[in-house]
VOGU-3710 file (C-alpha; in Angstrom, 3 decimals, decimal comma):
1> xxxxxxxxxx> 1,552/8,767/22,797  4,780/10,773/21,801  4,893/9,885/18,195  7,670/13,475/17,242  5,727/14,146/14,082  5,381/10,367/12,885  2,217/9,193/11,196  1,293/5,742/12,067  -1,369/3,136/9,387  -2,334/0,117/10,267
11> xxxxxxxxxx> -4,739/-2,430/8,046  -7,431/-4,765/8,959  -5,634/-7,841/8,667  -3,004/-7,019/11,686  -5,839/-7,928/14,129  -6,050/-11,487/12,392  -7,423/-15,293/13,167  -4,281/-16,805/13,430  -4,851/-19,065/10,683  -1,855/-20,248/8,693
21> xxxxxxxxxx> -1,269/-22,276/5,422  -1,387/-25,595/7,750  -3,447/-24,566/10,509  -7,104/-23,203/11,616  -7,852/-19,910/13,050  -7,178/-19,862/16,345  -8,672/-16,296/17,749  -12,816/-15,555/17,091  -12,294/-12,681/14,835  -13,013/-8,696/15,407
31> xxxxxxxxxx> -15,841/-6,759/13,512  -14,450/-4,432/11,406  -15,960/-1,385/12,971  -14,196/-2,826/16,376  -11,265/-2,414/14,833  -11,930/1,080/13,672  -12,533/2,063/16,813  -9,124/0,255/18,145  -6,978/2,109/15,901  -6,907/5,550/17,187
41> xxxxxxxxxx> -6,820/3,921/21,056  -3,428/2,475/19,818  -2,829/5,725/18,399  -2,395/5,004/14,406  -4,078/7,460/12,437  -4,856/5,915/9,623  -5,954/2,860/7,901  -4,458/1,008/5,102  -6,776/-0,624/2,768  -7,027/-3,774/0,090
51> xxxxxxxxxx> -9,715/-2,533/-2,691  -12,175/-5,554/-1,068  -11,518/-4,609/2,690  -12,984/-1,267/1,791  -15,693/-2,841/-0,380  -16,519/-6,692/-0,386  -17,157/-8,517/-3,218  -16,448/-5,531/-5,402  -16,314/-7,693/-8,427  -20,095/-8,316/-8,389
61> xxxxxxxxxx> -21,311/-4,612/-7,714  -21,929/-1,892/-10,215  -19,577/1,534/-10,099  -22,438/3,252/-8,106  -22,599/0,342/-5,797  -18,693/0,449/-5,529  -19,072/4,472/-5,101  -22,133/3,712/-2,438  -19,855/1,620/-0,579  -16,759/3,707/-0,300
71> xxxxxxxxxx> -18,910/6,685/0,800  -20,151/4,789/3,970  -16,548/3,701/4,943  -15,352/7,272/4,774  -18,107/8,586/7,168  -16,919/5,525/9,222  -13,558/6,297/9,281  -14,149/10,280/9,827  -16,202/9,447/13,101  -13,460/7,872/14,392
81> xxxxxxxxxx> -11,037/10,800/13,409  -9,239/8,371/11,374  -7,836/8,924/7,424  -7,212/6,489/4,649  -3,456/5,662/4,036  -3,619/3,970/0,541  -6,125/1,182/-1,065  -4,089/-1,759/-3,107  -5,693/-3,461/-5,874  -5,835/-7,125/-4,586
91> xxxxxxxxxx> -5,077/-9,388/-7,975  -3,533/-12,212/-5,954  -6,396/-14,090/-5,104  -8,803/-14,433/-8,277  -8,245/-17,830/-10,331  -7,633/-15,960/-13,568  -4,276/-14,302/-11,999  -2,952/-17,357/-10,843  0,423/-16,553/-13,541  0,486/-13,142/-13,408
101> xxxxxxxxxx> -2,283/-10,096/-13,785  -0,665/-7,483/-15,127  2,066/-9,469/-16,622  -0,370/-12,689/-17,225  0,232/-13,876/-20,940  -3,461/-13,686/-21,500  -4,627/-10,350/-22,487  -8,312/-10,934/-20,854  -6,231/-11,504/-17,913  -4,472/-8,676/-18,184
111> xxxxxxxxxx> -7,686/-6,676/-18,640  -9,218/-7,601/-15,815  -6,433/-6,826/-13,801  -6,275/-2,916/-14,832  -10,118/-3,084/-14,784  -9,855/-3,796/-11,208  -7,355/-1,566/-10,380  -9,399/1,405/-12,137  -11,583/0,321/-9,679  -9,446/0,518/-6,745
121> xxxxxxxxxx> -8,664/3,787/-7,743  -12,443/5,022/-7,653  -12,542/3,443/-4,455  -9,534/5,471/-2,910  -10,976/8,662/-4,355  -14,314/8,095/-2,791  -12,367/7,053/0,187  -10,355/10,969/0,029  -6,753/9,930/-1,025  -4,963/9,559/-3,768
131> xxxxxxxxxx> -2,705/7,053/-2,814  -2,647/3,460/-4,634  0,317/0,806/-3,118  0,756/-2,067/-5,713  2,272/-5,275/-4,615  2,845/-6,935/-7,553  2,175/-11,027/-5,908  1,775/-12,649/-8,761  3,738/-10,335/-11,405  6,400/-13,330/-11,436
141> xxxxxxxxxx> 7,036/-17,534/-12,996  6,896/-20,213/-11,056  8,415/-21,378/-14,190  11,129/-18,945/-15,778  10,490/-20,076/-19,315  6,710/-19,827/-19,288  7,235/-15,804/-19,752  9,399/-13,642/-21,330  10,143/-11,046/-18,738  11,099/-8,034/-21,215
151> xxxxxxxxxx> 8,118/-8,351/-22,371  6,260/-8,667/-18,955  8,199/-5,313/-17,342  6,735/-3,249/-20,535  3,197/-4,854/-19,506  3,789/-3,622/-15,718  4,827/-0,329/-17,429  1,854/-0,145/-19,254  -0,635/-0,901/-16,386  1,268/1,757/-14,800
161> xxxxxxxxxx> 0,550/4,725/-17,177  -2,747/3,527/-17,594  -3,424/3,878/-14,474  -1,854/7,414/-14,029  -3,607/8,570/-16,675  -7,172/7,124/-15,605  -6,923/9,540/-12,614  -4,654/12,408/-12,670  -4,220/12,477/-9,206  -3,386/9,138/-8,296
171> xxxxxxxxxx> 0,434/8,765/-6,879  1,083/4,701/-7,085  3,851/2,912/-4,511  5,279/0,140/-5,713  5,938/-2,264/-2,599  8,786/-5,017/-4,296  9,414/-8,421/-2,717  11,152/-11,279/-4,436  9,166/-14,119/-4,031  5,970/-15,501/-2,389
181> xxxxxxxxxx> 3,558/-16,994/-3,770  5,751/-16,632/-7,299  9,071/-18,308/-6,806  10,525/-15,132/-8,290  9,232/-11,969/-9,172  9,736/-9,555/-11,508  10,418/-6,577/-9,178  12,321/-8,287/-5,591  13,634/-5,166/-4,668  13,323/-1,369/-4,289
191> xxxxxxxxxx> 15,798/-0,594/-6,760  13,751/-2,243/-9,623  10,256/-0,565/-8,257  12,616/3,035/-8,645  13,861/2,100/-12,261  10,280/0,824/-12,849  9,094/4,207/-11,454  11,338/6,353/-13,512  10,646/5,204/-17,018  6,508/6,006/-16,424
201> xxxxxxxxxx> 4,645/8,466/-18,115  4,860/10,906/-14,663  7,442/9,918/-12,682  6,578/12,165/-9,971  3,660/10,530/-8,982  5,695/7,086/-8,877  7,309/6,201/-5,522  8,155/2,774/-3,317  7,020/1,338/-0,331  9,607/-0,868/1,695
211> xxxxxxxxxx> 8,357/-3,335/3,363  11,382/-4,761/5,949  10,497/-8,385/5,454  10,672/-8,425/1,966  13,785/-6,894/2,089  15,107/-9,481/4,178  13,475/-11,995/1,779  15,672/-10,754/-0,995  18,956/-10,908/1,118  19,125/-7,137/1,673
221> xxxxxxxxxx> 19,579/-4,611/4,731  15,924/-3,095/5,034  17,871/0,222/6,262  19,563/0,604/3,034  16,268/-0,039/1,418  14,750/2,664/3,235  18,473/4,622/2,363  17,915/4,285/-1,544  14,229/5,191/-1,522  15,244/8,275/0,577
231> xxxxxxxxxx> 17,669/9,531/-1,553  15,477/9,794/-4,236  12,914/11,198/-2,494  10,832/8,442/-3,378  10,195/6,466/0,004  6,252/7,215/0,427  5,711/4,210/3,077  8,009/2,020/4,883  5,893/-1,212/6,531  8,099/-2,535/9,572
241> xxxxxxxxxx> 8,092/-5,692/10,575  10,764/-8,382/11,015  12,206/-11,972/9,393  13,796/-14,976/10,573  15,985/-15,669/7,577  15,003/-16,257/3,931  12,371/-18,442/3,517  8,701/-17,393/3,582  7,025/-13,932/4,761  6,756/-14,039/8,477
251> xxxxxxxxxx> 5,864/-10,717/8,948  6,795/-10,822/12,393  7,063/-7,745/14,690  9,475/-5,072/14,242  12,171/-5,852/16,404  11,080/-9,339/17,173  14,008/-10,854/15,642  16,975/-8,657/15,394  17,153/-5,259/17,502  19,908/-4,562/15,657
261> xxxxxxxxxx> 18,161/-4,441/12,448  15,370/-2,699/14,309  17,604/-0,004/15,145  19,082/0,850/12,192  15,910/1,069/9,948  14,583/3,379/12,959  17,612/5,411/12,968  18,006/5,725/8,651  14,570/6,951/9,561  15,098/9,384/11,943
271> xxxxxxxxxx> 18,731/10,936/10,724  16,722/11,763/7,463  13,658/13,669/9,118  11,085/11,206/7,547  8,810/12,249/9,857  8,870/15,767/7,665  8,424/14,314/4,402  5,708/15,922/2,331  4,372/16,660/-0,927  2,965/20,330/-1,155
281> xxxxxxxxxx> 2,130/20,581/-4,595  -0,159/17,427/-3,927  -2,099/19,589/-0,757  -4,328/21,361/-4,094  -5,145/18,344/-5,495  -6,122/16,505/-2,192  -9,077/19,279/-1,391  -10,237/18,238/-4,660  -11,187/14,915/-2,952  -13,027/16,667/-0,032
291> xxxxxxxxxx> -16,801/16,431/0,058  -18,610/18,515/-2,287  -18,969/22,286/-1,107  -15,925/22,034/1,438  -13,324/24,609/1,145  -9,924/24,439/1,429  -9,830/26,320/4,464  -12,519/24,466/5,896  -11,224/21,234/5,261  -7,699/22,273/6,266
301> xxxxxxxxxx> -9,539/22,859/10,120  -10,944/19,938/10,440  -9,723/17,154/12,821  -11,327/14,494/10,938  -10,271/15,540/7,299  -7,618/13,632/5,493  -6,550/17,047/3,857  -5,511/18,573/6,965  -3,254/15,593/7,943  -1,684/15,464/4,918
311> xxxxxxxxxx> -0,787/18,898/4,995  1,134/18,649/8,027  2,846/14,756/6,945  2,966/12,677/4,086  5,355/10,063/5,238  3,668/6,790/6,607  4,674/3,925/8,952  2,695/1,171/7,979  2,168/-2,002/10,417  2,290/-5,132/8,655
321> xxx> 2,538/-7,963/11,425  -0,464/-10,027/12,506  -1,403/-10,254/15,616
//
């Protein structure tokens, strides 16, 4: 597969059940190592991660469990010649975040939250990147009065920079949507992630990812999404997919609705060499995350090292539709 210097992720859940909101699964599902092995067939080479896809039940398990855990994925993923895009803190789906988690009025809320994304960022360093993607679900009302949003962009702020400065390698997207499951959120499009972005402690470890569907959600042209992000420098992962209209997140496939659309994020994409975006003054601190006693030159050689891809790309096209 021709894929001119493009760097393809894909996650767990895009081989999926089939299950819906209203309806039962409707495929048996796929062991996760099957899918492992799928990926590189399709020719992605890497895997996206939520912080419980990499390690179940993480809540319940110790750091050295957590650590434990993470270790055995990364062998996994190196015998299949396969790297780690990102892990994402998943705060969407415990009962204490059901108003927010990082901007949840309840400061034990709020704690848990970053304590689980500390976590998520131990995970992704056991994992060998330094790359966290936040989608902020639940950062959002259902009812505009029951927050006041000021306040709650200085709390995302401040998860933020606590984060950066828990590990001093960690670069954090920020993937924006503007609603689902929140009837609105706090940051719908890329242009808030960027001003969101700019105001932390290090803003050059602060990017976006654009997701096309979202995009679509909030009324906008995905390829002048991608266009803003780019001109910044700041698009780190672009997740294709497609949208029929503004109601809930299809995530359909790319192209599946509107070629036209299709196109023009593909060509935004192309025009600006994504395909050559990289980050060499991150290339130092990535051997850092190679096993102990590698080398820099040793990991740059090998096949199966996430250091070595990341030399030669940094720019990600992430899969998002479920098939």
């Amino acid at each position: 597969m021709d894929k001119l210097g493009y760097r393809f992720s894909f996650g767990p859940w895009n081989i999926h059940e089939g299950a819906d909101p209203f309806g039962p699964p409707v495929r048996p599902p796929w062991p996760f190592d099957d899918k492992l092995a799928a990926y590189k067939q399709l020719g992605f080479d890497g895997v996206q991660f939520h912080d419980d896809d990499a390690v179940p039940a993480l809540n319940d398990l110790s750091p050295a469990q957590i650590a434990q855990q993470a270790r055995a994925l990364r062998a996994k993923l190196e015998a299949q010649g396969l790297v780690p895009e990102f892990v994402a803190p998943r705060l969407w789906e415990d009962p204490r975040t059901i108003d927010g988690a990082f901007t949840a009025n309840d400061p034990a809320v709020r704690a848990y939250a970053l304590d689980r994304a500390k976590k998520t960022a131990d995970i992704a360093r056991e994992l060998g990147t330094d790359f966290m993607v936040l989608w902020l679900a639940r950062e959002g009302t259902y009812l505009r009065e029951s927050k006041d949003a000021v306040r709650a962009t200085h709390h995302l702020l401040e998860a933020i920079n606590t984060l950066l400065a828990y590990d001093p390698a960690l670069r954090i997207a920020i993937e924006p949507k503007p609603n689902e499951p929140m009837d609105l959120a706090y940051i719908p499009t890329i242009g808030h992630a960027l001003a969101l972005g700019f105001q932390a402690s290090d803003p050059a470890r602060v990017g976006v990812l654009m997701e096309s569907a979202h995009a679509i959600l909030a009324g906008l042209d995905p390829a002048d999404e991608i266009s803003f992000g780019l001109a910044f420098n700041k698009l780190w992962s672009v997740h294709l997919n497609d949208q029929n209209g503004l109601k809930f997140d299809e995530d359909r496939s790319f192209g599946a609705v509107n070629l036209r659309r299709a196109f023009n994020q593909a060509r935004v994409l192309d025009e600006n060499r994504y395909w050559t975006v990289a980050w060499s003054a991150w290339t130092s601190r990535r051997f850092a995350r190679s096993r102990p006693g590698s080398t820099p030159s040793t990991c740059a050689t090998a096949s199966s090292c996430s250091c070595a891809w990341w030399r030669s790309a940094a720019a990600w096209i992430g899969n998002t539709s479920r098939h």
